[in-house]
N, C-alpha and C positions, 0 to 999 in steps of 0.2 A: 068499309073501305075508306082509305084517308083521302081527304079531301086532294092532296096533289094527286092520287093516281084516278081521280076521277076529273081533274081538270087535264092531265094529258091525256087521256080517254075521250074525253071531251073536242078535245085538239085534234087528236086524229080523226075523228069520226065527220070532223067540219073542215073539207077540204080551203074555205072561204078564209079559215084565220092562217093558213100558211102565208098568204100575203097582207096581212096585217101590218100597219108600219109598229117601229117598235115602240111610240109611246100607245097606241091600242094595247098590245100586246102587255106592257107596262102597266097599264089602267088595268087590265084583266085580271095579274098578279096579286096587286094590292088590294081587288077583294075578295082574296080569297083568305077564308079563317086557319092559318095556316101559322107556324112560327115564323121568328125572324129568319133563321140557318134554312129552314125552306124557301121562305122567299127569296132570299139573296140567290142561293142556289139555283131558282127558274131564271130568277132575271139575269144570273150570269149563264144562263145556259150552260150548267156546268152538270153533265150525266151522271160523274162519279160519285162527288158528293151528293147531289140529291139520294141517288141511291142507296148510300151507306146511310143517311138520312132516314129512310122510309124502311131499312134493313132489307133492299132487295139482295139480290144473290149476284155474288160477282162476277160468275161468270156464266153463259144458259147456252146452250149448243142443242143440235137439229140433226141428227143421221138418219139418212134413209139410206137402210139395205134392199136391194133384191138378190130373194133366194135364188140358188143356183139349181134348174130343173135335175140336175143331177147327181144333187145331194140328196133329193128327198124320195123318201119311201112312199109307193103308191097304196090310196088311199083303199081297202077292201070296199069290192061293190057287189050287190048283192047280183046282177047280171055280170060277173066275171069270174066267170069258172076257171077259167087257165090263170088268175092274178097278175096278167100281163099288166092291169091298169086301163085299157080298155074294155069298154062292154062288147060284148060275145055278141050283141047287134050288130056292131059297129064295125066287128071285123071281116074282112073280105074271107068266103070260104076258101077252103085250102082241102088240097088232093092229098087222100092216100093214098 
């Protein structure tokens, strides 16, 4: 893992340095074994370029689906004789 993604790792995991003034933050920078195009890039706080820097991915997105109970076909259970999807315990008798 490169040294920058271990020092922003670093950074999140330490709620203490979000309030760091910025020559702390500065001092921190400069020792890390890093090039120059990543250093400039932390200390200008600049996301895109460090990223294209470290070859992250331009763009990362998050979908969460929920299934529609309507779409989906009931699962075979070995106590369900009729395939309702309910177990034949579970179900209230019923009159002939």
């Amino acid at each position: 893992m490169s040294n920058v993604i271990q020092f922003l790792e670093a950074m999140g995991r330490n709620p203490g340095v979000h309030g760091a003034s910025a020559a702390d933050y500065a001092a921190s920078v400069a020792l890390l074994e890093i090039d120059d195009a990543q250093r400039q890039a932390l200390l200008d706080r600049d996301h895109a370029v460090l990223s294209d820097l470290v070859d992250g991915r331009p763009k990362m997105m998050c979908y969460i689906t929920v299934p529609n109970p309507d779409d989906h076909e009931s699962i075979p259970d070995d106590d369900d004789s009729d395939g309702d999807g309910v177990p034949d315990k579970d179900e209230p008798p019923y009159e002939k």
